[in-house]
Structure formats: structure tokens, C-alpha cells
PLY file of the C-alpha trace (Angstrom):
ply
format ascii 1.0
element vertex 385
property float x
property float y
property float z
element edge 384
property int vertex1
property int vertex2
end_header
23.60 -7.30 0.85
21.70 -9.65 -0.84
19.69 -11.03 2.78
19.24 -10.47 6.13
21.91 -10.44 8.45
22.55 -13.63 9.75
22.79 -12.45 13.59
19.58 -10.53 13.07
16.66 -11.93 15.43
13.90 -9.90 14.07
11.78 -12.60 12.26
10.90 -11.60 8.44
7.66 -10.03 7.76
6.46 -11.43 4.73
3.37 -9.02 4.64
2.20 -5.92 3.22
3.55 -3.67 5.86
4.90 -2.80 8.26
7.59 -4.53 7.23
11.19 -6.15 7.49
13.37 -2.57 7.31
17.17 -3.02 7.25
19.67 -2.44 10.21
20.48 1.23 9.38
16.62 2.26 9.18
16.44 0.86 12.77
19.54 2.77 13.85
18.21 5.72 12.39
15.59 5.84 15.19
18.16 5.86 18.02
18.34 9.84 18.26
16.21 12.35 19.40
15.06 15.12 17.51
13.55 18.38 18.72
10.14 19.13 16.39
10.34 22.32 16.14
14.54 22.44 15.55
15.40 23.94 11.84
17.60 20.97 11.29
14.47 18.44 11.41
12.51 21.45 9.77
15.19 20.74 7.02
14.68 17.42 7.08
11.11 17.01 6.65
11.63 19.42 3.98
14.23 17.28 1.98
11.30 14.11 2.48
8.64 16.69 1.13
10.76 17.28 -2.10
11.90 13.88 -2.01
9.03 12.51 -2.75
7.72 14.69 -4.99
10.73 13.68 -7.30
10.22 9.86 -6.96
6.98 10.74 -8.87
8.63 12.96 -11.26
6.61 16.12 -9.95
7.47 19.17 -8.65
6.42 22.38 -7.03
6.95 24.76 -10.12
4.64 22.53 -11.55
1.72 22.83 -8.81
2.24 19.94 -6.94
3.08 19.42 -3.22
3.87 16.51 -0.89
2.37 16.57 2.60
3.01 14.16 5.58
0.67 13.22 8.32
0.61 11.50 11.08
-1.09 8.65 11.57
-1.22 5.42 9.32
-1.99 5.42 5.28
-6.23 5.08 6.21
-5.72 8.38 8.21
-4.06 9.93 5.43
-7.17 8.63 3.26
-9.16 10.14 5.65
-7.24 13.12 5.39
-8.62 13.55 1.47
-11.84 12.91 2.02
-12.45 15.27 4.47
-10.66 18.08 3.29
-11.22 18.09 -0.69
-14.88 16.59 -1.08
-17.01 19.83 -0.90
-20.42 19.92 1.47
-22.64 19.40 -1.59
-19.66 16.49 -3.64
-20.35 13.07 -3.92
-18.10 10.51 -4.27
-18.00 7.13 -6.72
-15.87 4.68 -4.53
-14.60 1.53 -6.97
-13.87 -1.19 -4.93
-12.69 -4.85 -5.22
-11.06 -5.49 -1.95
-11.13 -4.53 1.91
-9.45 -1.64 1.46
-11.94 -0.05 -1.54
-14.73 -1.05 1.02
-12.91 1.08 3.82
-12.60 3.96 1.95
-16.48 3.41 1.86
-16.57 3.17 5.67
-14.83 6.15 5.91
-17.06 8.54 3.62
-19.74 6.80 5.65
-18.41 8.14 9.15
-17.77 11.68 7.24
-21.42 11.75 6.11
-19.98 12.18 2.40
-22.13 11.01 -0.46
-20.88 8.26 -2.08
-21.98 5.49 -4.58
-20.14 1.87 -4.27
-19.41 0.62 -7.63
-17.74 -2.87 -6.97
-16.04 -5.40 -8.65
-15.20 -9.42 -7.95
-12.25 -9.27 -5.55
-10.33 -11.02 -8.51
-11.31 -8.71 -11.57
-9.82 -5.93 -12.05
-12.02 -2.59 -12.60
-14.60 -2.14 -15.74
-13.75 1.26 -17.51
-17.13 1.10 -19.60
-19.41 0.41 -16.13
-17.59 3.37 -14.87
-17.83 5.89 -17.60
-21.44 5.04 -18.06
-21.72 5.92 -13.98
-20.17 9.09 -13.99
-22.19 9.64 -17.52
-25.58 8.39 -15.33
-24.85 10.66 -12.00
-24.27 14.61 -12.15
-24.04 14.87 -8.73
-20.51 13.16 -8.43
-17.34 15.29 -7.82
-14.89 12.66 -7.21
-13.61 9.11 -8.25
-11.69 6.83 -5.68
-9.53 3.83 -5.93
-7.10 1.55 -4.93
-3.99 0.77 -7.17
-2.65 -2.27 -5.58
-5.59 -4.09 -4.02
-3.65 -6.13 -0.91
-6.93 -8.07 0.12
-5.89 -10.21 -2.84
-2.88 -8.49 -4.76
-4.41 -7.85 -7.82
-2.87 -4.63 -9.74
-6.04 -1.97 -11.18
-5.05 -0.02 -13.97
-5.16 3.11 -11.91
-4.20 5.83 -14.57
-6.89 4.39 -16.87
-9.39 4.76 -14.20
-8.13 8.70 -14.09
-8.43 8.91 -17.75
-11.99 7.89 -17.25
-12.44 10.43 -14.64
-10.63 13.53 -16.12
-13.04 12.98 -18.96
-15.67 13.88 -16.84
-13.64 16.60 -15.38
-13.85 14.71 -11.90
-11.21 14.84 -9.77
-9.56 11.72 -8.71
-8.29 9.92 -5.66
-5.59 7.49 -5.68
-4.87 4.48 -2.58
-1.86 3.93 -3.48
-0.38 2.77 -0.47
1.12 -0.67 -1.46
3.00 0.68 -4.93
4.28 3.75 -4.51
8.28 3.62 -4.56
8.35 0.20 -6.78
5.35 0.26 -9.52
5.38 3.57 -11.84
2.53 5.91 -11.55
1.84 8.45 -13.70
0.25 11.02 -11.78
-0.08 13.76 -14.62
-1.38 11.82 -17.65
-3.20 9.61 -14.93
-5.11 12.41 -13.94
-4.45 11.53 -10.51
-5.51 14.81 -7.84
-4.47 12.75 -4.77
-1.95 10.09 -3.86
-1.83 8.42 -1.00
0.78 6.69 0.49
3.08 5.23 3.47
6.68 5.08 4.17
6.15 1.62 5.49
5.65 0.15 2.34
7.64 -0.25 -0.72
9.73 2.75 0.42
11.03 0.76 3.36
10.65 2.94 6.13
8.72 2.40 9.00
5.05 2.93 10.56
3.92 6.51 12.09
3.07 8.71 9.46
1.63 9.13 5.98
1.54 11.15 3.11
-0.47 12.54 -0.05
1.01 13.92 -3.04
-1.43 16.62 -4.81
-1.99 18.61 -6.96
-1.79 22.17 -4.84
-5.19 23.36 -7.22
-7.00 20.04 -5.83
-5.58 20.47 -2.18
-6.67 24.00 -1.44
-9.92 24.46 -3.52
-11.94 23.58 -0.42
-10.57 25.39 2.02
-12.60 25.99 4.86
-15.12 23.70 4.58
-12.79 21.07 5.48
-14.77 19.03 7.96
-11.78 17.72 10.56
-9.19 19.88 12.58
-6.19 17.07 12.89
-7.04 15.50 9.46
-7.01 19.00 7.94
-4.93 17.88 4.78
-4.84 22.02 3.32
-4.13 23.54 7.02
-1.39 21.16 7.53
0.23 21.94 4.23
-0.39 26.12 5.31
1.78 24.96 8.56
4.86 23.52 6.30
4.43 27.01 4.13
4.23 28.65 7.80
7.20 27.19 9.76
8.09 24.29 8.04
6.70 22.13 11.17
4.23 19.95 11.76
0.72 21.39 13.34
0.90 19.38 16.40
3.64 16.83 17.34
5.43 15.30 14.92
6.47 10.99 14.39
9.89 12.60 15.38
12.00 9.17 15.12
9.89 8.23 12.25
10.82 10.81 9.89
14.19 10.21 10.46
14.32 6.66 9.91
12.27 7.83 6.92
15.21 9.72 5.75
17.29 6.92 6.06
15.19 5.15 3.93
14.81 6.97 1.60
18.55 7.57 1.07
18.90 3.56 0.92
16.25 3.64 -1.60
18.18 6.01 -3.94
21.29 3.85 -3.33
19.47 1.03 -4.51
17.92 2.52 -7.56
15.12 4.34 -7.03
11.62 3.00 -8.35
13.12 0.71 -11.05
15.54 -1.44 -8.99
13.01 -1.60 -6.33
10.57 -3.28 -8.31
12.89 -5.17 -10.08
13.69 -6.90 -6.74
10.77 -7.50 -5.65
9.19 -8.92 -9.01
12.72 -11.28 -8.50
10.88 -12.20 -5.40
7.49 -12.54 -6.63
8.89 -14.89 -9.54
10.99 -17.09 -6.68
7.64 -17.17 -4.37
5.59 -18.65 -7.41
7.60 -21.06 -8.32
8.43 -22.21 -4.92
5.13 -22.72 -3.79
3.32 -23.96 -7.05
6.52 -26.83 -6.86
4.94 -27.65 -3.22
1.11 -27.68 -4.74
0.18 -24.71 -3.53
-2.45 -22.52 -6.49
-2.29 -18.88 -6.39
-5.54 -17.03 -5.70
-5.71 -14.41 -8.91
-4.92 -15.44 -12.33
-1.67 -13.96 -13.86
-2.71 -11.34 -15.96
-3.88 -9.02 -13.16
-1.57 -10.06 -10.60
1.05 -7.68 -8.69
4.24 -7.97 -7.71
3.51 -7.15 -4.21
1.53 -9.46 -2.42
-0.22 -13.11 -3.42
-2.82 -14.95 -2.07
-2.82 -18.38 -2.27
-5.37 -20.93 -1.89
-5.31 -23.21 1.57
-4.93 -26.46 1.06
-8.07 -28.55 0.93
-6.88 -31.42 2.89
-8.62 -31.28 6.39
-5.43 -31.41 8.71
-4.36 -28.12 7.21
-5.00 -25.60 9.81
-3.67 -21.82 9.22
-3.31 -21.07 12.68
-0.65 -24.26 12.91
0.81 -23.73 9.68
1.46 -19.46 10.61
2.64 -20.87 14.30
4.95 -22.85 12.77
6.10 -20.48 10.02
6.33 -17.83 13.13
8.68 -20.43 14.96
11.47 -21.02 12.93
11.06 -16.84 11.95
9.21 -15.96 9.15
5.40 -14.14 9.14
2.94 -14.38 6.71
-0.25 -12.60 6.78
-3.97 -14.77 6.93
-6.22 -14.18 4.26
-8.97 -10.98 4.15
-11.39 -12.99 1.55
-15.16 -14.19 2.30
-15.98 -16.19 -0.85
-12.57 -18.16 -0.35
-9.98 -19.69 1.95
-6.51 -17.85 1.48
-3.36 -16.48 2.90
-1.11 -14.29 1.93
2.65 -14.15 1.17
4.02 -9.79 0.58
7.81 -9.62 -1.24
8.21 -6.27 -0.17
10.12 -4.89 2.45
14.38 -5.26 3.10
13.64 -8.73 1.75
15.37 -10.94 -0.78
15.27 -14.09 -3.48
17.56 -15.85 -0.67
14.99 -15.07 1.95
11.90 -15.76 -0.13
13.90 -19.45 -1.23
14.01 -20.49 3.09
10.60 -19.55 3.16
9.51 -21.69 0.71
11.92 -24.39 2.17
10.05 -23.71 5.94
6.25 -23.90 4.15
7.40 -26.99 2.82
8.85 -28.43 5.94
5.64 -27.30 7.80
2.84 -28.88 6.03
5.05 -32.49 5.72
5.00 -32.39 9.52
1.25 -31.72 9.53
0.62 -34.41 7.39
-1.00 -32.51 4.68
-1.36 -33.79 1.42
-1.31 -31.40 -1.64
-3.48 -31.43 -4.75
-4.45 -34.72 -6.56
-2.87 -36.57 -3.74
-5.22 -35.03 -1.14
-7.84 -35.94 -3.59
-6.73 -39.26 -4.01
-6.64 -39.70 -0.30
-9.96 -38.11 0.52
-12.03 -40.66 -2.21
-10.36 -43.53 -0.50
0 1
1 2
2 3
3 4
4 5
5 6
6 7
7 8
8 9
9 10
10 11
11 12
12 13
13 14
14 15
15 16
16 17
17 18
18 19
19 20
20 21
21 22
22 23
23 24
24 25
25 26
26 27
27 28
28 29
29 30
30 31
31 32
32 33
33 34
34 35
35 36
36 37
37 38
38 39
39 40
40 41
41 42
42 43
43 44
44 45
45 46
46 47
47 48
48 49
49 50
50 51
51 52
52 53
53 54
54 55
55 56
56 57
57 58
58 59
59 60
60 61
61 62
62 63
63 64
64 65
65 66
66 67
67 68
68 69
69 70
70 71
71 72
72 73
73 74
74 75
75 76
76 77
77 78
78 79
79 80
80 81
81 82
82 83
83 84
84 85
85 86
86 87
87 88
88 89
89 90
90 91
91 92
92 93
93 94
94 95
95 96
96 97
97 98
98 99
99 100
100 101
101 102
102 103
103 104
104 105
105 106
106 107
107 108
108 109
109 110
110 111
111 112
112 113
113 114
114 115
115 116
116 117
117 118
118 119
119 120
120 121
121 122
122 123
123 124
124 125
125 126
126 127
127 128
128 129
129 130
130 131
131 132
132 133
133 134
134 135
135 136
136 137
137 138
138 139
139 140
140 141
141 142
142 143
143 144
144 145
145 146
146 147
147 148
148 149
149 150
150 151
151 152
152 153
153 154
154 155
155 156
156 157
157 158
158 159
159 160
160 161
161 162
162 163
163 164
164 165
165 166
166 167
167 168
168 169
169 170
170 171
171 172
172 173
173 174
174 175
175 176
176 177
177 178
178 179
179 180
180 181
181 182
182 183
183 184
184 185
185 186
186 187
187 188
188 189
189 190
190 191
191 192
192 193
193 194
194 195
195 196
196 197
197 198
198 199
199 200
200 201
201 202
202 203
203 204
204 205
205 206
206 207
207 208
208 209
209 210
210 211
211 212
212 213
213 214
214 215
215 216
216 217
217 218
218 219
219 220
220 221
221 222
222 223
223 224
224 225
225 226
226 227
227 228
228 229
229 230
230 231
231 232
232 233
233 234
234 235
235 236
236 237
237 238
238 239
239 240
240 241
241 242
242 243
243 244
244 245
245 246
246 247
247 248
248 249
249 250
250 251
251 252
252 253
253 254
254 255
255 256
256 257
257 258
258 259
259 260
260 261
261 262
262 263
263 264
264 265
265 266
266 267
267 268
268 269
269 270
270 271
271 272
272 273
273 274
274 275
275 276
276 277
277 278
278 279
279 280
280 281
281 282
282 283
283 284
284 285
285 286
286 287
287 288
288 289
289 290
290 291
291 292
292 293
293 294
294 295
295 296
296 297
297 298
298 299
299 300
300 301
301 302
302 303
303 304
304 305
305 306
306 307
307 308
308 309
309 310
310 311
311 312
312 313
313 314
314 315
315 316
316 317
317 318
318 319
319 320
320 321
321 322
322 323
323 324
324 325
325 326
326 327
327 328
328 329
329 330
330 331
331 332
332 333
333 334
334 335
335 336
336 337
337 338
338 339
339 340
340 341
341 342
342 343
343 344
344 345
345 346
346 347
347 348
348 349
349 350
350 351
351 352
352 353
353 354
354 355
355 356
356 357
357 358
358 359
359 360
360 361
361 362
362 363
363 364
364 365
365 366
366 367
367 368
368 369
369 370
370 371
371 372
372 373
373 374
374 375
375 376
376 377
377 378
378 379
379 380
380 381
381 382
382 383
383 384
């Protein structure tokens, strides 16, 4: 299967999740589950190990993989409020929306934290942060985001853990958007907490979340944790307990997640994943630089995963007719998060392929000739006559 199904009537989500899922993940979902059955015990169990082997981990080795419900910012969240201790301090690095949120969130907690930001199209300054950590004794952890969706740009996250091992930190890891297709290094990335969602590059779809940790990181603050549902180390006592959930489990969720992660296997695991999507990331560029369109970041720090590209600068081009017109004939793109410029943004993740990414391009292109809008020099032509 190389594209959708042609009698499927979902449109494709061209975003950075959720996502387009294929037919058997949805079919997945159509049986019930009791939460507190030993069969779904056993499932959630085979997820938990699952994943720890997708990032080459493992239990003997102090690790542990815990799912929670609610989406990828609970599971952030989750971290914050159960590993930073009452007197820690975290240094938040942050070049994007979702950097800034995790800024919001330590806000809300009432955890110190120091911003240390970066142009939303720059990638992360090693030196500015080694000379933080160097300048403030009070901080306990470091915080980032691998693959920055505001924009797409790709931080060199295990270099940032490098950084903060060195100052025997601990270190806190957003990767939500490149888990299951970009390669992370968790040990000699001295990366304490990964975050992530199975309705991303693993395919699955919305309801829960999960952190991979290091079982030393997870449980050294233990009761001082400072929420009951986000309780990251009590929900991991309730897997060691029962094997369930605290309180109700995503029931249909999980099992789609199953699915999906079986398909993922199938596929090729982490390798062919990305693979496929860079094979849609390459299609995508050269599709829409052929119609005019310039991509936001420059090449050297962009991912795989998600682009932003610049709107066109002729006045009829209007995103909201452009993304209704996209939406009609069945494809959805995602607007653009960025204040200093005009954007939108195209994902190539999800149960999406070069075919599907090639009648996108074709429907862009079809789209702005019926608005009239002229591209590059020609707009500029037009606009000085």
C-alpha cells in the first residue's frame, strides 16, 4: 500500500497530528475492552515494553515506559510536576510555541524556571547554554523540544543533554513529533525524560501519552509530586501494582495503539519510517518550490516532519480560501503558529505517501491559479506595474 484507499472519505491530514491513521488502526477501535481485564492488562504491558525497545532501552537497564492519559502537553505536565523537586529550578530552551508552553506550564506549577530562547529559525546555542547552567546553581533541570513543529526545525537534542549531564542536570526531552521516525539516543543523550504521543510518527491515534525514563529520574521525588492525576511515579507504582491504569483508561485507544504499533514493525521500525517520510519531505519541496512557493527555515536545520512555508505576497492570497479550498477537494494543512512572519504549514507524517504528497501539490497548484495569485517575480512584476 503505497496510498490511501481510493474509497476512503476521510480527507488527509497533512499536519503534525492527529493524523491520517490507516484502515486497520481505525478498525482496531471497534471493540470494547474491559480496563481492568488481564488480557488488556497484557496489552498495555506489551505497549510498555514495546516502546521501550523502539528506543533500544530496557528495564534491566533502569528504564521504564509509562502511558497517560491525556494529550503529549499533559504528559509534559506530567514531568514537571512529578520530578522537579520543591526547591529545583528549571532552564526551559525554547524556539517555538511549544518551548514557550512548556514555560506556561512551569508557570501554572509555580516551578522556577529561566527562559533561554532562541530565533524560531536557529537552532539552540550549546556555548549560551553551558555558560547558563555554569552562571545559575540553583538549576536542577534542562528542557527542550527535539522537533520544534511551530516551524519544523530539528534541535540537536542529545547535544543539548551532553551539555546538561556535564553539569550533572537532569534533562527533559519534548519529543513528541520524532519519536518512532528520527533516532534518539536516550543514553549517550543523557536524556532523563522522553515525552511522546502515539498520534504522531507512531501512527496511532489521540487519547493518551507517554514518557520513557530513566526509573532513578522517575522516582527520586516521590512524594513531593505536586498533582494527583498527573502523578507520573504513582502511575508507574499502579502498572508495578496491577498492571492497570490509576483511573480509567483510553480503552479503544490503546488498542488501536497496538495495532499501530504492530503496522509499524511491519513496516520497519524507526528506519523505514523515516525513510518514508523524508521520501515525502523531498516530494513536498520540490513540488511546491516548482509552484514558487519558499520554505520558511533554511536546509541545514530543517526536519523531515513538518515545513513551513512562506504565504505568498501577492494580495489576493488569502489562507483561509486557499485551506477552504485545499479542505474541499480533501486534503488539510495546518495555518502557521509564527508572529514575525506569514506561514503555513505542510506535516509528511502520518499513513501518508509520495503519491499523496504529489495530488497535494497538484490541488495547491490548482488552488492559487483559481485565486488568481501570482507567485514570486511575477507577483513582483505585477505589483510595480
Amino acid at each position: 500500500m503505497n496510498c490511501r484507499l481510493p474509497n476512503s472519505s476521510d480527507p488527509l491530514l497533512f499536519t503534525p497530528g492527529p493524523l491520517t491513521t490507516s484502515r486497520t488502526v481505525k478498525e482496531a477501535m471497534l471493540r470494547d475492552a474491559g480496563s481492568w481485564h488481564f488480557e488488556f492488562n497484557e496489552r498495555v504491558k506489551w505497549i510498555r515494553e514495546r516502546l521501550l525497545s523502539i528506543a533500544d532501552l530496557s528495564r534491566s537497564d533502569g528504564w521504564e515506559a509509562v502511558l497517560l492519559q491525556g494529550s503529549g502537553t499533559f504528559g509534559v505536565e506530567s514531568v514537571f510536576s512529578t520530578s522537579v523537586p520543591p526547591d529545583g529550578k528549571v532552564c526551559v530552551l525554547a524556539n517555538g510555541a511549544y518551548g514557550e508552553r512548556m514555560g506556561a506550564i512551569l508557570g501554572h506549577l509555580r516551578v522556577a524556571h529561566t527562559m533561554l530562547p532562541a530565533p524560531e529559525n536557529q537552532v539552540h546555542n550549546l556555548d549560551l547554554l553551558d555558560r547558563a547552567l555554569s552562571s545559575d546553581p540553583a538549576i536542577t533541570h534542562v528542557a527542550a523540544v527535539h522537533c520544534e513543529t511551530t516551524t519544523g526545525i530539528l534541535n540537536p537534542i542529545e547535544a543539548i543533554g551532553r551539555v546538561t549531564k556535564r553539569h550533572c542536570l537532569q534533562f527533559v526531552a519534548d519529543a513528541m513529533s520524532s519519536f518512532g521516525a528520527i533516532p534518539i539516543d536516550c543514553e549517550s543523550g543523557g536524556i532523563d525524560f522522553l515525552i511522546s504521543s502515539p498520534n504522531k510518527c507512531l501512527e496511532g491515534v489521540p487519547g493518551f501519552c507517554f514518557v520513557i525514563a530513566r526509573r532513578e529520574s522517575l522516582l527520586g521525588n516521590e512524594g513531593q509530586e505536586r498533582s494527583l492525576s498527573l502523578n507520573l511515579a504513582g502511575q508507574l507504582r499502579g502498572f508495578e501494582k496491577n498492571g492497570q491504569f490509576r483511573y480509567t483508561p483510553p480503552t479503544h485507544t490503546v488498542l488501536a495503539f497496538e495495532q499501530a504499533l504492530k503496522e509499524f514493525e511491519a513496516e520497519g521500525g524507526i528506519s523505514a519510517r523515516g525513510a518514508r517520510y523524508q521520501r515525502n519531505h523531498s516530494a513536498l519541496l520540490e513540488g511546491m518550490k516548482r509552484l514558487g512557493f519558499k520554505p520558511y527555515l533554511p536546509p541545514s536545520v530543517q526536519s523531515y516532519i513538518i515545513t513551513a512555508f512562506h504565504c505568498p505576497a501577492d494580495p489576493r492570497f488569502e489562507f483561509s480560501e486557499f485551506y477552504r479550498r485545499l479542505s474541499d477537494e480533501g486534503f488539510i494543512i495546518y495555518p502557521g503558529k509564527l508572529g514575525c512572519a506569514n506561514t503555513f504549514r505542510i506535516g509528511n507524517i502520518g499513513h501518508i505517501f509520495e503519491a499523496d504528497i504529489r495530488a497535494l501539490v497538484e490541488a495547491v497548484g490548482e488552488a492559487i491559479e483559481t485565486m488568481g495569485v501570482r507567485m514570486g517575480a511575477e507577483a513582483a512584476a505585477e505589483m510595480k506595474s
